[in-house]
C-alpha positions in Angstrom: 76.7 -167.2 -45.7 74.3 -166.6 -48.5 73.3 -163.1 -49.9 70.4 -162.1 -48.0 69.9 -165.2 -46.2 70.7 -166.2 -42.0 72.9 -169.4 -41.8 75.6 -170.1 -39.6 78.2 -170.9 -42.5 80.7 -168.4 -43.2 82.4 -170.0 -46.3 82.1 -167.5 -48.8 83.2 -169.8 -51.2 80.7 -171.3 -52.0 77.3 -169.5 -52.2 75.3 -167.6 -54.1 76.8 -164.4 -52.7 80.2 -165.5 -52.2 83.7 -164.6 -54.1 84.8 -165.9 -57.0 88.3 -167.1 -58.0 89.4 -163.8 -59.9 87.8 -161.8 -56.8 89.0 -162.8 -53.3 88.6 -159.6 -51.8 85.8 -158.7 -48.9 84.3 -156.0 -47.3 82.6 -156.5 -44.0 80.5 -153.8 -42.3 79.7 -154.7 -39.0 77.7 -153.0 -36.5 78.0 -151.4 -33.0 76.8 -154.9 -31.1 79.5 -156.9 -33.1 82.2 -154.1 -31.9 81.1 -153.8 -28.6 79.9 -157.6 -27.5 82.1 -159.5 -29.5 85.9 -160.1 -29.2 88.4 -157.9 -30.3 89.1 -157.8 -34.5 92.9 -159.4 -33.9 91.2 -162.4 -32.3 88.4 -163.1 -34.9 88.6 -166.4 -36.9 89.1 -164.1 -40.4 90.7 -167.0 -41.9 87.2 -168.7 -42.0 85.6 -166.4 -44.6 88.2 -168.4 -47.7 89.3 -165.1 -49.2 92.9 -163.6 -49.3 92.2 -160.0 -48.4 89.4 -158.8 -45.6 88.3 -154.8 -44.8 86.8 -153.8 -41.7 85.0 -150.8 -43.1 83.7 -149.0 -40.0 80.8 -146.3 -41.1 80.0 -143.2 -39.5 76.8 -144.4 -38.2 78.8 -146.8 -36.3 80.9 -144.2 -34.5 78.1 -141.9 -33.5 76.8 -145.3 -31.8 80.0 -145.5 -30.3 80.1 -141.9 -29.6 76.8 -142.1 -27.8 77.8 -145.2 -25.2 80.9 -144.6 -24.6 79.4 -141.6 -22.1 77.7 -144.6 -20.4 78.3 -146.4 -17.3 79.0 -150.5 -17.4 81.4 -152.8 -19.5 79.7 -152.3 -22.9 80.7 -148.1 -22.5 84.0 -149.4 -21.3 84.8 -151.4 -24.7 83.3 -148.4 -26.5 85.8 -146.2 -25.5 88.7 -148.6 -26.0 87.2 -148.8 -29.6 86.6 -145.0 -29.7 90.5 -144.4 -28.6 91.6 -146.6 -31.5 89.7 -144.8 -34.4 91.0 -141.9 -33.3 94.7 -143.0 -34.6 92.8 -143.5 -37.8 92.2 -140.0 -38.4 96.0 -139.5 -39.5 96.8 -142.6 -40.9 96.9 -143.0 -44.5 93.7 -143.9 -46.3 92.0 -144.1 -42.3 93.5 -147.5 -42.4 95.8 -149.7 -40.4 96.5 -153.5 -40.3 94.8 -155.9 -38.2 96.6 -159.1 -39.5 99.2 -159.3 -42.4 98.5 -162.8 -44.0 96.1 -165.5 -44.6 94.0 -163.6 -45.0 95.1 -159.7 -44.6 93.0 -158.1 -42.7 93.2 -154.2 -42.9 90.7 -152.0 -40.7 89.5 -148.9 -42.2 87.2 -145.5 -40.9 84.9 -144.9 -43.5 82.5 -142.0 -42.8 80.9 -142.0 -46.1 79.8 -138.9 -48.5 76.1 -138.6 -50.6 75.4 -142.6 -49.9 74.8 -141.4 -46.1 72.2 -138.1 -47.4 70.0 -140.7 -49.4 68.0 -144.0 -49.7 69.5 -146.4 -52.3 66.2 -148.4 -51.6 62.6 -147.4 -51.7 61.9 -147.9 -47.4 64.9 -147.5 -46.0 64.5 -145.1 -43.4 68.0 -143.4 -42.7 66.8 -142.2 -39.2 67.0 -145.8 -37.9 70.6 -147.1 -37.2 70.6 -150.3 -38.4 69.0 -149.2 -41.8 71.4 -146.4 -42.4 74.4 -148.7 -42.2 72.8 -151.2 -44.7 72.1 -148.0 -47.0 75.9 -147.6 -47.1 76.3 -151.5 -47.5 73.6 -151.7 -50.5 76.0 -148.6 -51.8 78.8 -150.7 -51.8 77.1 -153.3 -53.3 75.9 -151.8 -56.3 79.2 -150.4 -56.7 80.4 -153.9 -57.8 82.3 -154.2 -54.1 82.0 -157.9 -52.4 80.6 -156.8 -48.8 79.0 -158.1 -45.8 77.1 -156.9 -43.1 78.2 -158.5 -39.8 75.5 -158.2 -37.0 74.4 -159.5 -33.6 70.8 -157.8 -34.0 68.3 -160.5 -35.1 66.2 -157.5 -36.4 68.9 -156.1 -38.2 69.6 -159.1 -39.9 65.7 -159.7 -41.2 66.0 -155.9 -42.0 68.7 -156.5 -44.3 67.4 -159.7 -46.0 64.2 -157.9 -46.9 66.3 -155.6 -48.4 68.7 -157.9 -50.3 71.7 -157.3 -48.4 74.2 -160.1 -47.8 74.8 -160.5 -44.3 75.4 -162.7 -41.7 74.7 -163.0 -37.7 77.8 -163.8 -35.4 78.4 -167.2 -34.5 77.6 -167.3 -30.6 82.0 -168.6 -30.0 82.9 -164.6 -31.9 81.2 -163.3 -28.5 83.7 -162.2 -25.9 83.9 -164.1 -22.9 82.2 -162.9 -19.4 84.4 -161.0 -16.8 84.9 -161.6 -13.3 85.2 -158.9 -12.2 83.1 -157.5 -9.2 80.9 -155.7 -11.6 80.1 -159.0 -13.2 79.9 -160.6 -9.4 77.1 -158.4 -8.8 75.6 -158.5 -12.3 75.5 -162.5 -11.7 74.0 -162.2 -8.0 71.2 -159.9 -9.9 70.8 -162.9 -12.4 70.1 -165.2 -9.9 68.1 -162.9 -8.3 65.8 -162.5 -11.6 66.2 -166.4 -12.0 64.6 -166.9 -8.8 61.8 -164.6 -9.6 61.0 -165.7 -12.9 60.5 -169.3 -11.6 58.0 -168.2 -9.8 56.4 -166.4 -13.1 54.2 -168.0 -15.7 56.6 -169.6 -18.4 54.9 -168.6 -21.7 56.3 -170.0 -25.2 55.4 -169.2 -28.2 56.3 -170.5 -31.9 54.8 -169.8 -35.8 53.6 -173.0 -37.6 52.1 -173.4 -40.8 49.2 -175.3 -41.6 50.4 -178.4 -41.4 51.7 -177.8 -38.0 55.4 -177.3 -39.4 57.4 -175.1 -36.7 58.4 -171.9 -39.2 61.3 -169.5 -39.0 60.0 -167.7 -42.5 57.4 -167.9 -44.9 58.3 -167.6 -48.8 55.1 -168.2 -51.2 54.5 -168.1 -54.5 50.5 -167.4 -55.2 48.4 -167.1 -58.8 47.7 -163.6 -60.4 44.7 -164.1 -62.3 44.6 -162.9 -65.1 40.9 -161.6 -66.9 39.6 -163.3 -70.0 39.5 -161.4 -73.5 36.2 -160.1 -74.6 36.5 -161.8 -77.8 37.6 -164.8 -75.6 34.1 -164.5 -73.7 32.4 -163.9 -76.5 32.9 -167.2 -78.0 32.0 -169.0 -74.6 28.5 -167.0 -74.8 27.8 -168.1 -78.1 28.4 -172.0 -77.4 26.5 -171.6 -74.0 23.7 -169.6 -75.6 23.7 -172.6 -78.6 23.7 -175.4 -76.0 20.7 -173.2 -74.3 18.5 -171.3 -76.7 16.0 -169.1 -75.9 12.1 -170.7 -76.8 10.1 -168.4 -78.7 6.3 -168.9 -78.0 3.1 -168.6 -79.2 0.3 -167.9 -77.0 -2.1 -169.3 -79.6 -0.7 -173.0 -79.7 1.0 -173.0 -76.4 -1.6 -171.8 -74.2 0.5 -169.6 -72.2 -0.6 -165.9 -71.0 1.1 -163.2 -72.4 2.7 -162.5 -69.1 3.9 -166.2 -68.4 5.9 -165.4 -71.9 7.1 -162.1 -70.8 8.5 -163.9 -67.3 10.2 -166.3 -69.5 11.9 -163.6 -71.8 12.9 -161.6 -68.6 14.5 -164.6 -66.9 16.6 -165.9 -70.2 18.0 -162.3 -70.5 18.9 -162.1 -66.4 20.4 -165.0 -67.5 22.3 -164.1 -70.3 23.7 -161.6 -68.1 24.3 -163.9 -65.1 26.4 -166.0 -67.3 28.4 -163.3 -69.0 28.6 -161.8 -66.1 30.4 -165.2 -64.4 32.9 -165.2 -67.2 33.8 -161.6 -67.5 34.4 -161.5 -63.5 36.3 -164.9 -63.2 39.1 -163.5 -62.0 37.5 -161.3 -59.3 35.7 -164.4 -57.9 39.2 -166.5 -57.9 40.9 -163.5 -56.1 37.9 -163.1 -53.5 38.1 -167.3 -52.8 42.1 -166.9 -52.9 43.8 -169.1 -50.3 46.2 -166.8 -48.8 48.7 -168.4 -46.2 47.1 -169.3 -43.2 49.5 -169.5 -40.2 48.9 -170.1 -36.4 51.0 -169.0 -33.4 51.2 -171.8 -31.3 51.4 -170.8 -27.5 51.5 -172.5 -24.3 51.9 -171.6 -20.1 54.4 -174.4 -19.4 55.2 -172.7 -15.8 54.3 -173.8 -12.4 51.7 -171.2 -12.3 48.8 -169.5 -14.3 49.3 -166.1 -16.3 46.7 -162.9 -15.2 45.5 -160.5 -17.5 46.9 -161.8 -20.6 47.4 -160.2 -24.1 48.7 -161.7 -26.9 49.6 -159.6 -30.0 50.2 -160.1 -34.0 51.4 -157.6 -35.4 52.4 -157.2 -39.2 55.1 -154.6 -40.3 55.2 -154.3 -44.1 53.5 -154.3 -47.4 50.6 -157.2 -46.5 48.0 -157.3 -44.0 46.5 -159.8 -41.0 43.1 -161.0 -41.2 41.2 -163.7 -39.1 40.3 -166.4 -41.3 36.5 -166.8 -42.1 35.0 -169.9 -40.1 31.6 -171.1 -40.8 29.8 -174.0 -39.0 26.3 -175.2 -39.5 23.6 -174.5 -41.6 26.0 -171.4 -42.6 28.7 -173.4 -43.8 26.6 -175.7 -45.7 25.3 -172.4 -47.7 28.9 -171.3 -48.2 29.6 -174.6 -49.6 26.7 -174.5 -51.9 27.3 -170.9 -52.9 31.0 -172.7 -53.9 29.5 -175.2 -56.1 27.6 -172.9 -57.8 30.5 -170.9 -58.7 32.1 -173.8 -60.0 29.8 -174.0 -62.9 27.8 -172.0 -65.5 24.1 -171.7 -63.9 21.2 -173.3 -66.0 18.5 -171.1 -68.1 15.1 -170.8 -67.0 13.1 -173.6 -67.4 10.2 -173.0 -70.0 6.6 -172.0 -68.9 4.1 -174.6 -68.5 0.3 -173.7 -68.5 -0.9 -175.5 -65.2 -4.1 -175.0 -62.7 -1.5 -175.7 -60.2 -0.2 -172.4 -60.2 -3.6 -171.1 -60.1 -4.4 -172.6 -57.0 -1.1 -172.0 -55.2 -1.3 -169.0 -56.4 -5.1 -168.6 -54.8 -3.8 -169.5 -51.3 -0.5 -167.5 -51.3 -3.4 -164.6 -51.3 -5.1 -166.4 -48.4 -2.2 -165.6 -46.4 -1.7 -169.0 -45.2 1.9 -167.8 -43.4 3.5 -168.8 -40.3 3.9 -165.8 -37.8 6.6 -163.6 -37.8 9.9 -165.5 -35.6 11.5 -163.2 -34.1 15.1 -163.7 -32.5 15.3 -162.9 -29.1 18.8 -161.0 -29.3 18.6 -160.1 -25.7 19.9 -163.5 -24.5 22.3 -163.5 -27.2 24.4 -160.2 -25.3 23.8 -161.9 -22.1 25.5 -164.6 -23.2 28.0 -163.0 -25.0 28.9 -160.5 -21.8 29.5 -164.1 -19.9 33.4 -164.8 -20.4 34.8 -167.4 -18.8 37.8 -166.4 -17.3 40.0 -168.9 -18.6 40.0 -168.5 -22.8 40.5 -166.4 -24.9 38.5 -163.5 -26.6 39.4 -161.6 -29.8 39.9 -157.7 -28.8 38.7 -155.8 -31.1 35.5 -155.2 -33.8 34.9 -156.7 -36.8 37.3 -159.2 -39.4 38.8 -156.4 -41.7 42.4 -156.9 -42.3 44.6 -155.0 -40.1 48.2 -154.7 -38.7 47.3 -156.2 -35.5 45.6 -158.5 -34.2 45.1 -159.4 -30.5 43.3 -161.6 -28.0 43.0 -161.2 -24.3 42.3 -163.7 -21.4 41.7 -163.3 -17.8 44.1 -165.5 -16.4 45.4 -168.8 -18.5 46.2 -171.7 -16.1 49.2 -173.2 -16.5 50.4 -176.8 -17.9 47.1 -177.2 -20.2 46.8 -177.6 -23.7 48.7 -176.1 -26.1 46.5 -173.0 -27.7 46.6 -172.2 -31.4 45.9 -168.2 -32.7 45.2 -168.5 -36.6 46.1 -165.8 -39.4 46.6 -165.2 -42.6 48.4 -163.1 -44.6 46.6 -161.0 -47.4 47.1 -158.1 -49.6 47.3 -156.4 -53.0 49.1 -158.8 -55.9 50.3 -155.6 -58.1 53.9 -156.7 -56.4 55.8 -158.7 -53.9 54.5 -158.7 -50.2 57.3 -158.7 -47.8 57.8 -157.7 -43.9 57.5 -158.9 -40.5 55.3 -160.2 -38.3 55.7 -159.5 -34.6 53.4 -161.8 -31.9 54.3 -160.6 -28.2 52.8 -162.4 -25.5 52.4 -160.5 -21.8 51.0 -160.7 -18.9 50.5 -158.8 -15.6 52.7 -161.6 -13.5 54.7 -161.8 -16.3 58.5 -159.8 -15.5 59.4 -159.3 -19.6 56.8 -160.0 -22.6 57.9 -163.2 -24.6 58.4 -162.4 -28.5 58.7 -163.9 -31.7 59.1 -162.9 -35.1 58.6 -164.3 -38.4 60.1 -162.6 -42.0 57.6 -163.3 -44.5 58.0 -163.1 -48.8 54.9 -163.9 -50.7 55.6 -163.2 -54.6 52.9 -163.3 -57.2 52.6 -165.1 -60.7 50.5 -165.0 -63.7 47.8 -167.4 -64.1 45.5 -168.2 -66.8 41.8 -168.7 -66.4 41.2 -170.1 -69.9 41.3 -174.1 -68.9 38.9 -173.1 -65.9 36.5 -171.4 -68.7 36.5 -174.1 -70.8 35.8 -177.2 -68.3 32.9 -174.8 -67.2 31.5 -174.4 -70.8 31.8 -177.9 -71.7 30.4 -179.0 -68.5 27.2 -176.6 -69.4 26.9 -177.8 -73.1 27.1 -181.7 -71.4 24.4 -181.4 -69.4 21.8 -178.9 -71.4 22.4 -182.2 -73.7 22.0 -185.1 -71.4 18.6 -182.3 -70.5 17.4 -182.6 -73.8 17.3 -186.4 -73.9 15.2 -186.3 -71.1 11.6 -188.0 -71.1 11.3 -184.8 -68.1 12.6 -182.1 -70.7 12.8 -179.0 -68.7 14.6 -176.9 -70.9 
């Protein structure tokens, strides 16, 4: 076990969270589904957490979920009750506390209903109407009282609640379960299994897993991106006046160069939108590195490995956190070979304008432009392009929804998806604000109409931010720019 982490190791010794030698003392917390599902507390392995002294602390939200199922029907009511009788005793015994084992390690049992910790979040989210959040308010409690504690669960969710939050915890081990009954409740809870087994044969057998780029199966996703940080005006400053040195602006005169008046003031107009362009580039580096920013891109890989095709399919991403989703921009054609030109030119300080020349040539281009020599007018014929559009083959899949803003969810919808084909691949990516950590959870549910019970997945996420300085990227531009305006100048074809 490891604060705030999911691992099956429940030596306390030796991790991060776990006790020292002067402190061999543990609380553990655990919730309804560890009292309820898993074997009594005299018949757990205590002697596996290393310490010399364990308290069960059971918190008031615990017995009001007691409270609640014990007016049930089933065996899960049944061992509420039992567990319900027992706190009772607790009410009168000293401290609320009796023993569950005496030595190696003493294990003591305690009803703890709390006081102000239980009226008040210790952490900014927690959401004290939820269950699972209000015990990990009193466990936080404990913790920054100096206490060694540990939330035990059997909720998945519960435990990614509590590592987003920093809570030590840990899940338990599937052997802590108790064992099944054979009763004839559990006779006719097994003929209803095999009932359901039958069924879901004949049901589309969807899976589903997270991978990363590099096709990496994923169980989280912990990144550590660039915060750009701006330049310093006086910082800039100096850049401009080396660019502007390796570029100066020509000063003309229409007597001896036998340029118009207005060819010079064209000239004088571009070197200044220049001048801007290129201050401009410099002052906003940072904005342009956030806007090309690689955020994590991740896929959900899913597949219909059943004997039979899946009808009126949705699959869903959703994101619950502090980030959004948004579907990665994909360019192909003469669209992606402009994007990858407009990314080469932001790679580098554009060039001045070149100076005027006094030429017929633009006199007689000019002379035709007037002619209107001009192809006519294409027009695109959009009315093929919805007919197309409204033609969906039944068999892929179709983004629901308008538009690539980032968003909490994100979905895609299919008519029926046949069964035993190739594995199909739903790509994401994670974005947001870099003022502070992103964290939370993202969610992808797959259902269909044949399908009995949606298939689900989830994936805790952590992407933390760091300072990054843009002055080596500013200089290798500047120096690029004074390099070529110089290997320009040496030019038999002087342009500048």
């Amino acid at each position: 076990m490891s604060a705030g982490g999911i691992t099956d190791e429940v030596d306390m010794t030796d991790s991060p969270g776990g006790l020292s030698a002067e402190r061999r003392d543990l609380i553990v917390v655990p919730d309804c589904n560890v009292l309820v599902h898993g074997r009594s507390l005299h018949e757990l392995p205590w002697e596996s957490f290393g310490v010399d002294r364990i308290e069960v602390r059971i918190v008031g939200q615990v017995v009001d979920e007691l409270d609640r199922l014990k007016n049930k029907t089933g065996r899960p009511s049944k061992y509420a009750r039992d567990f319900s009788a027992a706190l009772r005793g607790l009410l009168s015994a000293p401290d609320r506390t009796d023993t569950i084992r005496r030595a190696a390690p003493v294990v003591t049992r305690r009803l703890w209903i709390g006081g102000q910790e239980t009226k008040s979040a210790v952490r900014d989210g927690l959401d004290l109407t939820h269950g699972d959040q209000a015990i990990l308010n009193q466990v936080l409690w404990l913790q920054d009282q100096g206490e060694r504690v540990l939330f035990l669960t059997d909720d998945v969710l519960a435990a990614g609640r509590a590592d987003d939050f920093g809570a030590p915890f840990m899940l338990m081990p599937p052997e802590w379960r108790r064992p099944a009954e054979t009763d004839e409740a559990q006779k006719e809870i097994s003929r209803l299994k095999a009932e359901n087994l039958a069924l879901s044969r004949a049901e589309p057998d969807l899976r589903a897993a997270f991978v990363d780029e590099a096709g990496a199966a994923l169980t989280r996703v912990e990144r550590d991106l660039p915060r750009f940080i701006p330049l310093q005006p006086d910082q800039v400053e100096d850049w401009m006046r080396r660019i502007e040195r390796a570029a100066p602006r020509h000063r003309f005169d229409p007597a001896t160069t036998h340029l118009t008046a207005r060819q010079i003031e064209d000239y004088d107009a571009a070197y200044e939108a220049w001048r801007v362009t290129a201050r401009g580039q410099l002052e906003d580096l940072h904005l342009l590195k956030l806007k090309r920013r690689a955020w994590p891109k991740l896929s959900l890989r899913a597949s219909n490995d059943g004997a039979r095709p899946a009808s009126d399919v949705l699959i869903e991403i959703d994101l619950q956190g502090d980030a959004l989703l948004a579907r990665p921009e994909v360019w192909t054609g003469a669209v992606a070979e402009v994007d990858a030109q407009k990314r080469r030119e932001e790679r580098n300080v554009p060039f001045p304008p070149t100076r005027p020349r006094a030429t017929r040539m633009d006199l007689m281009f000019g002379a035709l432009n007037r002619m209107n020599f001009a192809r006519p007018e294409q027009r695109f014929d959009t009315t093929r392009l919805a007919s197309l559009y409204a033609q969906r083959k039944p068999d892929r899949f179709y983004a629901r929804g308008e538009g690539d803003a980032p968003t909490n969810l994100l979905a895609w919808e299919a008519g029926a998806w046949r069964h035993q084909r190739d594995t199909e691949s739903f790509v994401f990516e994670i974005a947001g604000e870099d003022a502070a950590p992103l964290r939370g959870m993202i969610t992808a549910r797959l259902s269909a109409s044949n399908l009995s019970r949606p298939v689900v997945v989830g994936l805790p996420f952590r992407l933390s931010f760091y300072d990054a300085s843009l002055e080596e990227d500013a200089e290798r531009r500047v120096a690029a720019f004074e390099r070529a305006m110089a290997r320009a100048r040496s030019s038999p074809h002087r342009l500048w």
